[in-house]
VMD Tcl script that builds the backbone (N, CA, C; Angstrom):
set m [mol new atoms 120]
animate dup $m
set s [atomselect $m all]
$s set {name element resname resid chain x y z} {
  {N N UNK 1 A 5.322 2.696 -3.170}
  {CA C UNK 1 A 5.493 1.785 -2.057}
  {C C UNK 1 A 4.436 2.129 -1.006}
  {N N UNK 2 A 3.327 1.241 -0.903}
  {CA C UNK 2 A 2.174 1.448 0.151}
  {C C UNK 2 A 3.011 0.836 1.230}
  {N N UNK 3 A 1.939 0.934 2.535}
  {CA C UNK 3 A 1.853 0.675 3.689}
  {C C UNK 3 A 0.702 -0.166 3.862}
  {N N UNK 4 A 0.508 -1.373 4.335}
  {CA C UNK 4 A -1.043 -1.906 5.336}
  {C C UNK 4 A -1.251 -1.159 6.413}
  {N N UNK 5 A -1.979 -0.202 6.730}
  {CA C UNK 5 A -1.758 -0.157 8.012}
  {C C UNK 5 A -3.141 -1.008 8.988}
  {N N UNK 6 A -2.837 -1.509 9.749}
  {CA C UNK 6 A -3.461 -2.576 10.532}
  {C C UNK 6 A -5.090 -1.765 11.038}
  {N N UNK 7 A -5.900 -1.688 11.547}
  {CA C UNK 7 A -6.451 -0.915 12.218}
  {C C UNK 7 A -7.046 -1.852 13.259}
  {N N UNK 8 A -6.713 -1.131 14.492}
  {CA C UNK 8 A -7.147 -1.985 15.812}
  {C C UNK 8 A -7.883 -0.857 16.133}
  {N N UNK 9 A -9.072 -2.001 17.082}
  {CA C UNK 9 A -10.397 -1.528 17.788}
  {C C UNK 9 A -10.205 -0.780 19.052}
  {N N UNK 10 A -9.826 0.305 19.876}
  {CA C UNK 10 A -9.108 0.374 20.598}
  {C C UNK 10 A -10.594 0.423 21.807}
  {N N UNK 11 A -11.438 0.171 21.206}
  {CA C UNK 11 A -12.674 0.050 22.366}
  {C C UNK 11 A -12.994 -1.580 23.022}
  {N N UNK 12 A -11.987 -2.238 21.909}
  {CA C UNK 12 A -12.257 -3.784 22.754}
  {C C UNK 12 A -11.349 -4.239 23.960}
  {N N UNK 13 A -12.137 -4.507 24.895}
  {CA C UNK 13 A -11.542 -4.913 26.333}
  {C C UNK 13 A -11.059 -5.548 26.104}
  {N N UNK 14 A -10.929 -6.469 25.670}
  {CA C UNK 14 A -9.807 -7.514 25.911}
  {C C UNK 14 A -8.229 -7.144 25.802}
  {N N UNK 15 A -8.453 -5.970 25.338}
  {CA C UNK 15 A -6.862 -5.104 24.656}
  {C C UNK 15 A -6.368 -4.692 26.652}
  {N N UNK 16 A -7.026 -4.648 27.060}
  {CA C UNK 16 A -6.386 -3.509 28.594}
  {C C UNK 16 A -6.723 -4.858 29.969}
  {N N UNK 17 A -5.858 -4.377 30.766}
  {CA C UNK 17 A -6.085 -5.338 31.591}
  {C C UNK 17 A -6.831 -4.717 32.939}
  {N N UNK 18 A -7.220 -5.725 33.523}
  {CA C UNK 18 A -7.985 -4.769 34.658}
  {C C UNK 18 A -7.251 -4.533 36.143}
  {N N UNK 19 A -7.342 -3.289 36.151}
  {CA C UNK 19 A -6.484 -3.013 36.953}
  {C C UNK 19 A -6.412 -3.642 38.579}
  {N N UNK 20 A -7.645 -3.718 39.104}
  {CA C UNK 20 A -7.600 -4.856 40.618}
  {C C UNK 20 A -6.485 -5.813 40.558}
  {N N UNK 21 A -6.989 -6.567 39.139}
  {CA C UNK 21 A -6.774 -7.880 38.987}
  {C C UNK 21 A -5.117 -8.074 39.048}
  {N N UNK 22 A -4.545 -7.119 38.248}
  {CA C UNK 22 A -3.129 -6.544 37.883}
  {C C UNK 22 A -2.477 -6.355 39.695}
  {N N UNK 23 A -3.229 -5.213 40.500}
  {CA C UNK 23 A -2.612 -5.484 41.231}
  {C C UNK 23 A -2.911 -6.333 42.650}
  {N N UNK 24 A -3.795 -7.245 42.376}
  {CA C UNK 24 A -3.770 -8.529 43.595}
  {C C UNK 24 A -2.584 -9.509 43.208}
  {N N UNK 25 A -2.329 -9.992 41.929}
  {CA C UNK 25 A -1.549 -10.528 41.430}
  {C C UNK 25 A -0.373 -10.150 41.821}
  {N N UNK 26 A 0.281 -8.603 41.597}
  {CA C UNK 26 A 1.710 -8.182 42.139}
  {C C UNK 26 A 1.702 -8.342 43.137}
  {N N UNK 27 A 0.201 -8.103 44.554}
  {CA C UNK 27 A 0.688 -8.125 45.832}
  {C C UNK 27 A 0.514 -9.942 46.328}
  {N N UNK 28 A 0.519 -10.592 45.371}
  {CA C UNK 28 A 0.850 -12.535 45.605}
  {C C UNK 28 A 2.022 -12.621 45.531}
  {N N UNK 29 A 2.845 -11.919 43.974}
  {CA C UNK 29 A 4.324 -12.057 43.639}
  {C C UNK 29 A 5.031 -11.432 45.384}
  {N N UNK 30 A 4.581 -10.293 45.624}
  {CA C UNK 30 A 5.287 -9.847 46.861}
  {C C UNK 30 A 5.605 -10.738 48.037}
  {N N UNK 31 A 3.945 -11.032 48.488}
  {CA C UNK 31 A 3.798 -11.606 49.346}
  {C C UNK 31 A 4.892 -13.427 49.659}
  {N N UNK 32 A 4.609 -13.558 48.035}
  {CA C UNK 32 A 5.571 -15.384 47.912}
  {C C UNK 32 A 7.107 -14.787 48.396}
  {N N UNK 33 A 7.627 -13.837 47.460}
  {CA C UNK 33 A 9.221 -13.382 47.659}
  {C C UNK 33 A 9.116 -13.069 49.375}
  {N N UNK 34 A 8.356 -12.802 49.920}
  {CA C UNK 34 A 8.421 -12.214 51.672}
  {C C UNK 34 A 8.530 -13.344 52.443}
  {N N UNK 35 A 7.836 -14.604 52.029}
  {CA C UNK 35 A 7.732 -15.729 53.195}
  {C C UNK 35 A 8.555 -16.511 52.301}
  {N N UNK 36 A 9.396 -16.369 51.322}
  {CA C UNK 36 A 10.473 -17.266 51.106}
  {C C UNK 36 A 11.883 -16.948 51.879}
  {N N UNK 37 A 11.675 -17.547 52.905}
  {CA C UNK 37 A 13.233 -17.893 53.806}
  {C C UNK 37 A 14.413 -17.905 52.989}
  {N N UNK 38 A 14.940 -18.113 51.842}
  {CA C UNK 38 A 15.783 -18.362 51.321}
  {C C UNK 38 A 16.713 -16.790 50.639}
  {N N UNK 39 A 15.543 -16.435 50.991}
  {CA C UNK 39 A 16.273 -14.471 50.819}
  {C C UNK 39 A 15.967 -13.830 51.789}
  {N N UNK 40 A 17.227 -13.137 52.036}
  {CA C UNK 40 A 17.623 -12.348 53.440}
  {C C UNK 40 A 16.522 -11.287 53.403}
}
mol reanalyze $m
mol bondsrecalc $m
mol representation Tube
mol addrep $m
């Protein structure tokens, strides 16, 4: 009983995200939940 095992490129960028980008994005999610009036 074999296995495939897959082999990934672990040098291709597209695999990781970039980190700025990651967190301007969380501080939008923040920022929307802060000026929504509808939570205390």
């Amino acid at each position: 009983m074999g296995v495939d095992a897959k082999t990934t490129d672990l040098t291709d960028a597209s695999l990781y995200f970039n980190r700025e980008l990651s967190l301007l994005e969380f501080n939008r999610r923040v920022l929307a939940q802060a000026t929504d009036r509808s939570h205390p």
